[in-house]
N, C-alpha and C positions, 0 to 999 in steps of 0.2 A: 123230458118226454114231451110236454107243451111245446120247447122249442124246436123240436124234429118233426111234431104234427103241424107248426107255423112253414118251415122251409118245406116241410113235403107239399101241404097244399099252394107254395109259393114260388116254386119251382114251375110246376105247370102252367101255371099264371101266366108267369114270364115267357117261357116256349109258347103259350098260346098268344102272344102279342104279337111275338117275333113272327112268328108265323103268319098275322094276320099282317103284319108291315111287310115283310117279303111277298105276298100276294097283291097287296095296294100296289105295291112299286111296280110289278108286272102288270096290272089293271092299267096301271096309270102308263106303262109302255106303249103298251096297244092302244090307248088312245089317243097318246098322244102322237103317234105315226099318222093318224088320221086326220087330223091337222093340217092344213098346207106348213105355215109358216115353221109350227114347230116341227114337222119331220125332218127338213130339213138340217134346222138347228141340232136336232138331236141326230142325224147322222155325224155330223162333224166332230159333234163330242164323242160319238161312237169310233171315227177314227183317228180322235186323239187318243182314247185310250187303249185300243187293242194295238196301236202305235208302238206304246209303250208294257200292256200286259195281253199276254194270251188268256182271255178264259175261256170258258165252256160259252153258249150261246147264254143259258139262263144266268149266271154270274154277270155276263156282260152286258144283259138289258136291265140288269139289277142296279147296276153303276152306272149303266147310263139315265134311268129314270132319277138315281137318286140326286144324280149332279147336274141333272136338268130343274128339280124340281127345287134345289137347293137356291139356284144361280136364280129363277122365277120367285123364288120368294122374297128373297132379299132385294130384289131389282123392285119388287112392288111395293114392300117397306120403304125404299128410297123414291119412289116416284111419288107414297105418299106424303112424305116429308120434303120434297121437293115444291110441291103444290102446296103445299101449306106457308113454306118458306119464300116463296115465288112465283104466284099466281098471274103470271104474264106468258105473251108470246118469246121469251126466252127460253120459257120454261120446255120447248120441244126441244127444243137446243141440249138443252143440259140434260133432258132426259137421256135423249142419243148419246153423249158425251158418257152420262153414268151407267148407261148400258152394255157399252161396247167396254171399258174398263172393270166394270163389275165383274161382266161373266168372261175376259181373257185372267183377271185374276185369279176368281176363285177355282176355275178351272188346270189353271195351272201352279197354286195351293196345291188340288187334288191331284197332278197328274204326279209333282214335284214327292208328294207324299208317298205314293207306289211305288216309286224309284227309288227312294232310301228306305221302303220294306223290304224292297228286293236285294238291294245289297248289304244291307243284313242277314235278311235270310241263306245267300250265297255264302258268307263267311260260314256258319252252321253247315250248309252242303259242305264246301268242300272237307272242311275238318271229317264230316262224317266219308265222305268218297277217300281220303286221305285212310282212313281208319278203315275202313271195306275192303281197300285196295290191296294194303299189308297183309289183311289175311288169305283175301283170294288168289291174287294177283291176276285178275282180271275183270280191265275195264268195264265192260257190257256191267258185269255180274256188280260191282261196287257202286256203278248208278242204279240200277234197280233199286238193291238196299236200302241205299241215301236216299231216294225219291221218296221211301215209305214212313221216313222220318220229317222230312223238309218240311218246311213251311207250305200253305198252299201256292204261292207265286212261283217259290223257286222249284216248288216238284212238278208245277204245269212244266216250264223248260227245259229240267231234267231227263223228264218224261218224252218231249219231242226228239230231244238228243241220244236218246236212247232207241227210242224209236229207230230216226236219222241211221245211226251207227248200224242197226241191225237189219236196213233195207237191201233191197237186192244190188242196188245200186248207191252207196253213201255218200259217195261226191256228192253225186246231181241233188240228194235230199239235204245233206247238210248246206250247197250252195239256195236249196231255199229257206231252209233258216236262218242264215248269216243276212238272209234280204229281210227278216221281220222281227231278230233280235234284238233287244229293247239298249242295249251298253254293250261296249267294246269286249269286258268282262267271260261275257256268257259263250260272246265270239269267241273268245280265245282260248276256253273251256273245252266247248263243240272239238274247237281243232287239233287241240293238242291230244286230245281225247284220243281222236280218230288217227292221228298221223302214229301216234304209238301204237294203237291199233294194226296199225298198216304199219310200220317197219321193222317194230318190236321195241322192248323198255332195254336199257342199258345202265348199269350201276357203274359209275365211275367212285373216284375219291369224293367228291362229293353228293354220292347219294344217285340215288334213279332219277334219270331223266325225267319221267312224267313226275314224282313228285317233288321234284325242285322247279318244276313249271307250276304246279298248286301255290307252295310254297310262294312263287314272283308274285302268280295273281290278288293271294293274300293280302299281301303286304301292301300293291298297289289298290286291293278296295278301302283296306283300313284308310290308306293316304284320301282317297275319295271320299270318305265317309267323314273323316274330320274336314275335310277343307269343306264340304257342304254345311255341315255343323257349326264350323264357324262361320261360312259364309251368310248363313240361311239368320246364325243370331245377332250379326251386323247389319243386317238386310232386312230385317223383319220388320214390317210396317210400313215401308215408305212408300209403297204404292197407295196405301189407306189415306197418308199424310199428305201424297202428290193431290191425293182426290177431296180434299178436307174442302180446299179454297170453293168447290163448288155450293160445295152445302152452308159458307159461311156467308157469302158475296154480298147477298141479300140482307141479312140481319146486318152484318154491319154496316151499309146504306143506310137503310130504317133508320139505325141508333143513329150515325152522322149527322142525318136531314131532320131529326127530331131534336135532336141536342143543339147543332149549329145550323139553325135554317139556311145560313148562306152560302152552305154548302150544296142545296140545291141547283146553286148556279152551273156545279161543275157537274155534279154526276148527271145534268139533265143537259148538259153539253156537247158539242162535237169530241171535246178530249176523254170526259167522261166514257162516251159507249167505245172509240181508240183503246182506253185503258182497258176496261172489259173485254177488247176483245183480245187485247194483249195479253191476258191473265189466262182466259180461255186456248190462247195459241201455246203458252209455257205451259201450261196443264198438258197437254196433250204431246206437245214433243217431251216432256220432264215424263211421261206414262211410254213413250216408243224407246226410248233411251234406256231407262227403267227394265223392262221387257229383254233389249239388246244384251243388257251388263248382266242380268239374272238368268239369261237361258242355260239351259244346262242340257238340255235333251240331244242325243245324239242324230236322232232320226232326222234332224233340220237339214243333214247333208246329204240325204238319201236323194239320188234324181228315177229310183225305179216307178213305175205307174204312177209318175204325177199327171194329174189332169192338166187341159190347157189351161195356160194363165191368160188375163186378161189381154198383154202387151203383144201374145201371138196369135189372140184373137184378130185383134185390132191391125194385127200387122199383114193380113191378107190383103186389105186394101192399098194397090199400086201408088195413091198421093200417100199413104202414111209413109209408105216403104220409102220415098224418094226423097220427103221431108226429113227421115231419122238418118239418110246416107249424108243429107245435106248437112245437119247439126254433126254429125260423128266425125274423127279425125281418118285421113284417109289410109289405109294399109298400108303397114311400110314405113309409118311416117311414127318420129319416138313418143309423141300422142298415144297412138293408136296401140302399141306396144306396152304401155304405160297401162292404160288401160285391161288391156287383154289381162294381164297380169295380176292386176290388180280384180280382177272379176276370178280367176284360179285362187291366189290366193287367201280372199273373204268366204269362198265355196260355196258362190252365191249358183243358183243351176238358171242364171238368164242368159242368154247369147247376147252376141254384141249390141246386134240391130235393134233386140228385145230391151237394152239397160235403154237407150238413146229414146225409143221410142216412150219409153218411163218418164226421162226425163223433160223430155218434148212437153208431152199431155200433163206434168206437174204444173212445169212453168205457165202453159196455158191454163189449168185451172186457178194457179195461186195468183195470176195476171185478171182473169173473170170473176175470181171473188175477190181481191182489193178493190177493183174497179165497181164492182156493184155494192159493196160496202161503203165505198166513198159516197157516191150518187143516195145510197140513201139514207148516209149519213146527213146531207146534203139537204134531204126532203126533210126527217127528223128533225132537225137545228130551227129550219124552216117553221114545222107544225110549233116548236117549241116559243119560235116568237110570236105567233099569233094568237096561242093559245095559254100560254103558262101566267098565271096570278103575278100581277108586279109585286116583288119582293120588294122589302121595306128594308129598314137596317138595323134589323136582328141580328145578332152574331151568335148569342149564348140563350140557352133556353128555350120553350116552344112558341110558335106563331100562333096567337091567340084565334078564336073561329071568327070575329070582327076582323081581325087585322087582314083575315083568309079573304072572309067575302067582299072586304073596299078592296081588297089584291083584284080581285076579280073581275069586279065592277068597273074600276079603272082597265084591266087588259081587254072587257070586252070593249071596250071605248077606245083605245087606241085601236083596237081590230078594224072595227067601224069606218074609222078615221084615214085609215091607211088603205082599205077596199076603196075607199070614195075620191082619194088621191089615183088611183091606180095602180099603189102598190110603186111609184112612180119614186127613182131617185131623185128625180131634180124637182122635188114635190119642196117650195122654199115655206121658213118659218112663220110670214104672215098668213099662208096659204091653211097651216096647220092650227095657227092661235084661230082665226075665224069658224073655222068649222068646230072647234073644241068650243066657241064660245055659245056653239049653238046648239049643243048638247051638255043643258046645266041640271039636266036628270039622274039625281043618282049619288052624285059625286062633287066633293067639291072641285069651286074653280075659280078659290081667289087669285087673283095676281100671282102671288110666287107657285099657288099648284100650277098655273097656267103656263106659265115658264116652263115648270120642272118636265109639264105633261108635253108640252113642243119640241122641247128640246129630249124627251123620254122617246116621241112618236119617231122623232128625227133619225135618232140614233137606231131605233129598230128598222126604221125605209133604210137606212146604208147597210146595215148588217143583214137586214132579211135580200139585198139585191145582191152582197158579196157571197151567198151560199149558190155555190155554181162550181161546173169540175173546172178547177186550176191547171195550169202546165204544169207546175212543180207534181201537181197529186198524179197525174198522169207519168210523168218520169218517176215519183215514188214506188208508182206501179209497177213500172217494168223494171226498177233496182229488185221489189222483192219480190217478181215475177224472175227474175234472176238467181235469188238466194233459190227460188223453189226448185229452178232450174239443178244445181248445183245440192241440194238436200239429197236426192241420191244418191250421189258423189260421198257425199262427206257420210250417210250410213256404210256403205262400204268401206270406208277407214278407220271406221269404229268398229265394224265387224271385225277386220282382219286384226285390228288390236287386241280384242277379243279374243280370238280363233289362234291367235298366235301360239297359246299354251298348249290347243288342242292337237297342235301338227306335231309341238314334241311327245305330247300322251302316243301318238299312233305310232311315231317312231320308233320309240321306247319296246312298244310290242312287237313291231318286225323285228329288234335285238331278239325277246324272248320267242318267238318265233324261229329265227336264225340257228340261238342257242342252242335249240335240240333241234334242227335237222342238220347241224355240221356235223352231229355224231353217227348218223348213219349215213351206211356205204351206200355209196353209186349215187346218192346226191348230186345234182346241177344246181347253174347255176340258172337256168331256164325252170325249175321245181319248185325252187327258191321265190321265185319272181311269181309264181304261177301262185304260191300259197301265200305271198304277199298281197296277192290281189282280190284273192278270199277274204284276208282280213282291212283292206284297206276300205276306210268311207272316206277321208279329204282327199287322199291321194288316189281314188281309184281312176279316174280316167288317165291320167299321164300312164301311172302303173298298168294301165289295160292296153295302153299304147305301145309300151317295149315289148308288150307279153306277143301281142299283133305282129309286129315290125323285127323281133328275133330272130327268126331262122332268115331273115332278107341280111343279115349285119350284126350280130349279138355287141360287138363294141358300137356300133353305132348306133343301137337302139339304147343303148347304156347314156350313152354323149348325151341322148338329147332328150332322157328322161333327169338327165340332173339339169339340162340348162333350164327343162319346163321348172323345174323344183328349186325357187332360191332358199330354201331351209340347210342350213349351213349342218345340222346333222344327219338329215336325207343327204345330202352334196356325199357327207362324209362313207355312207352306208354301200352308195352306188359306187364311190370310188374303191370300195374295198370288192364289191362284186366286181366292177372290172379287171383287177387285178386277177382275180379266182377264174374269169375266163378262159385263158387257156396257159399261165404265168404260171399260179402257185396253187395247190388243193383247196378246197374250200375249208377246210380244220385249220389250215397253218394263216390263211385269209382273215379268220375272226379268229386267231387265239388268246386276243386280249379280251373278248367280250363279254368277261365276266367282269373287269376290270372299269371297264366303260361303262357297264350296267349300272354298275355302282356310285360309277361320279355322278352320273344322268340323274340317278334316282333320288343322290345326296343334291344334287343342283335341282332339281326339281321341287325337292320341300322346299328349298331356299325361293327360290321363286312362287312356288303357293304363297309361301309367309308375305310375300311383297307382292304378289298379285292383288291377293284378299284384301289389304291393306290399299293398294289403289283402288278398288272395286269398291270397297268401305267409305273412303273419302271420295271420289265420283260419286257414289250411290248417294248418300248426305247429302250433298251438295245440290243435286238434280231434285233429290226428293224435298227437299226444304224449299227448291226454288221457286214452285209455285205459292207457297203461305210469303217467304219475302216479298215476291211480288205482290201479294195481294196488301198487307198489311203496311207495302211503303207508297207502291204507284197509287193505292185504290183510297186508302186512309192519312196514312202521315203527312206526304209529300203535297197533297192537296190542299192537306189542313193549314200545313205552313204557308201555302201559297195565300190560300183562302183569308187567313191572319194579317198578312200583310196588305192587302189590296181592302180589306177593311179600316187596319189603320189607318192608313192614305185617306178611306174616307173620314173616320171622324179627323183627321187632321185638317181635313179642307172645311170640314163643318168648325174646326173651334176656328180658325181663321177667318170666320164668318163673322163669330161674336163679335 
């Protein structure tokens, strides 16, 4: 009794929270549209996610406040412990750095998360549309049903699909579904739906066409589901781990320079801020890389209403246009082919002019920021010899605050000294003992300091005149003003490594596609092509090209949709539609492709199992590379250097004894 009066009045508790957090999260929509900065912001994440799910409007300001609000919290958490860990002018640096990181990740956390709701929830549909189906045998009527059961993600699609199907017009509605369907999956649902619809169901020996199409989908989400599952628990973390080295960089400094003071020499060096930015540059490609090998979303190949991008902004301008014709290989030539090719097959949506102009403006940026890193490295090294406390020969333990302030007293005195010289190379040693001798303020300056401090002031005029830009740093520039050049080159190789699974996933579905339209009559081979082009996303422009170019040549728009396509089982797919052309029917064309389905589908885990596996070992290897780097360039590899070039010195000191 007590405990039915405790949940009765704690039930409402709860609903009154809920309720007051789902009103915050809309409060906090509408203001934060008001915003400059964040309306923006929170557009993009608005169409990442309806990218991926359809909601209602209020659902969807719900989700976008709360993963704006999520990605703002954490980012201010980190900025505080950035600033606490790193209270310098680096520290905008690394904000920028843990910004732009923080909120692609957790955003794509959350989008990653919607996508394995959804196809879960699908597996539930269709068993339920599968079950509807038997009784009524009709489609319309078996999505309804299923919708009223579904989850809420998969009955928002069900719901438009049904819709789709029951408009006056279905093509033209389902061709705008297929354009904002979040997975391949739902496509291929929509269609088989409708094409039964439209030509009717058929029971062979093995069962009705529409439900041995349920049945392939199945089977191919379950395969989705696990390989994300295991992808997702190989992969989990390293974006966290690529990001560690920032938040560490600093403490471990601190402890080096307080533990082994002579390490101050290197981290306050020209190599020193080189290695830093070293660490910062593997941070950020080990996070683009990262990004590359985890994408999962389909939508990445869509070219419908994209905005302009920057490179055809840019490319209005007559000098850009004639500088990207000059860098790019000329048409015609196996370059240029090589190329084209290779922009098809990573299913990137830049034109040629548009890759060239990329890499033009890279190479000139990564050419402008070596070159102005050098210069003020340059200046840096510079302040550091006029100004930095002469080190003593501490190796182990802290620099006491006496040892600090004669460091000091002695560097402002060579400062002095070297101003009064002119800062002058050819400033010779008796020039330097006389003026030291006449500054005995402060400091000692027996004899041997006298020495030490000449030949101390000497050696700072030669190294403070050799800080100036070299030939060599100037050609180092334009080698890795060259790699920049050549970094979008080598993303599109990775892509297409990548993307190479995904051309056999779409293949795979033109088979089940195929499948059930060779059983009904008066099928072409133009119908064929036309509904392949409904479901294709890598392949849709070549495929939109033969659909174009058919009635001028049905074989020769065939030819030169396999020569655009090197995928050896696309090659395979066209050569059997060419045959079906005007040779042999389209049933006797494919009568093995239940057969082939099968190998595809058996070769296909075979390949998940060894993708995952390279993805696994890539992934590790990228994610860990930024902590090696930091812990051998930034720590070890210094320390040993640093050990060594001390010994040397007490060596030459006991040599003195």
């Amino acid at each position: 009794m007590h405990m039915q009066l405790f949940d009765g009045g704690l039930q409402p508790h709860r609903h009154g929270i809920k309720e007051q957090w789902h009103r915050f999260l809309q409060q906090s929509y509408i203001f934060m549209t008001k915003v400059p900065w964040l309306s923006g912001y929170m557009q993009r994440i608005r169409r990442r996610l309806s990218g991926v799910q359809t909601y209602d409007e209020f659902r969807l300001r719900h989700e976008v406040a709360k993963v704006t609000l999520t990605v703002l919290g954490i980012l201010f958490v980190s900025i505080i412990l950035l600033f606490l860990l790193n209270p310098s002018l680096s520290f905008l640096l690394l904000v920028l750095l843990t910004a732009i990181i923080i909120n692609s990740l957790l955003v794509d956390m959350y989008v990653n998360r919607l996508e394995r709701r959804l196809l879960t929830q699908m597996v539930e549909l269709f068993s339920e549309v599968r079950h509807r189906y038997q009784q009524h045998e009709m489609i319309d009527e078996a999505l309804y049903e299923a919708a009223e059961t579904a989850g809420y993600e998969a009955a928002v699609h069900t719901r438009k699909i049904y819709e789709a199907l029951n408009a006056s017009d279905p093509a033209q509605e389902l061709d705008k579904y297929y354009e904002t369907a979040p997975n391949r999956f739902l496509k291929a649902f929509a269609g088989i739906s409708f094409m039964i619809m439209e030509f009717g169901d058929k029971v062979k020996e093995q069962g009705s066409i529409y439900l041995n199409g349920l049945s392939g989908l199945t089977k191919e989400i379950h395969l989705e589901i696990l390989r994300r599952d295991k992808l997702d628990y190989l992969l989990k973390g390293l974006n966290v781990i690529a990001l560690v080295p920032v938040f560490f960089a600093k403490p471990i400094e601190r402890w080096a320079r307080s533990s082994f003071p002579a390490m101050d020499a290197f981290y306050t060096s020209k190599w020193g801020y080189i290695t830093k930015i070293i660490i910062f540059a593997v941070i950020i490609i080990s996070y683009i890389l990262l990004q590359r090998l985890q994408r999962e979303n389909e939508t990445a190949y869509r070219a419908e209403d994209r905005k302009m991008n920057w490179e055809q902004l840019i490319s209005s301008f007559s000098w850009v246009r004639f500088i990207a014709s000059f860098l790019a290989p000329r048409p015609g030539t196996p370059a240029y082919a090589r190329i084209v090719r290779l922009l098809k097959e990573s299913s990137t949506h830049l034109r040629y002019e548009w890759f060239y102009i990329r890499r033009g403006v890279m190479a000139v940026l990564v050419f402008a920021v070596t070159m102005t890193t050098a210069m003020v490295l340059h200046e840096t090294v510079k302040h550091h010899i006029l100004y930095d406390p002469v080190a003593g020969n501490t190796f182990f333990g802290q620099v006491s605050g006496d040892q600090e302030e004669q460091g000091r007293k002695l560097s402002d005195r060579d400062r002095e000294v070297m101003m009064e010289v002119g800062m002058s190379p050819s400033a010779n040693y008796d020039e330097i003992t006389e003026r030291l001798r006449a500054k005995q303020t402060g400091v000692s300056t027996g004899p041997e300091s006298l020495i030490e401090s000449a030949n101390r002031i000497l050696s700072k005029l030669h190294a403070y005149n050799e800080e100036y830009l070299k030939w060599w740093e100037f050609l180092a520039a334009l080698l890795i003003a060259r790699a920049g050049y050549q970094f979008p080159l080598w993303l599109l190789y990775f892509q297409r490594k990548i993307r190479h699974m995904d051309m056999k996933h779409e293949v795979y579905q033109f088979q089940t596609v195929i499948a059930m339209l060779r059983e009904m009559d008066r099928i072409s081979v133009e119908e064929i092509l036309e509904w392949m082009n409904r479901f294709a996303i890598i392949f849709k422009t070549p495929i939109l090209k033969c659909v174009l170019h058919y009635d001028h040549g049905a074989e020769m728009a065939l030819v030169r949709l396999k020569e655009e396509v090197t995928l050896t089982e696309f090659q395979r797919l066209v050569d059997k539609l060419l045959l079906c052309v005007e040779k042999i029917p389209i049933a006797q064309g494919f009568d093995d492709l239940e057969g082939e389905m099968a190998f595809y589908f058996e070769q296909r885990k075979q390949e998940y199992e060894k993708m995952i596996d390279v993805k696994a070992s890539l992934g590790k290897m990228i994610g860990f590379a930024p902590m090696y780097t930091l812990i051998f360039m930034y720590l070890v590899i210094p320390l040993i250097a640093m050990s060594f070039m001390q010994m040397n010195v007490y060596y030459e000191q006991i040599q003195k004894i």
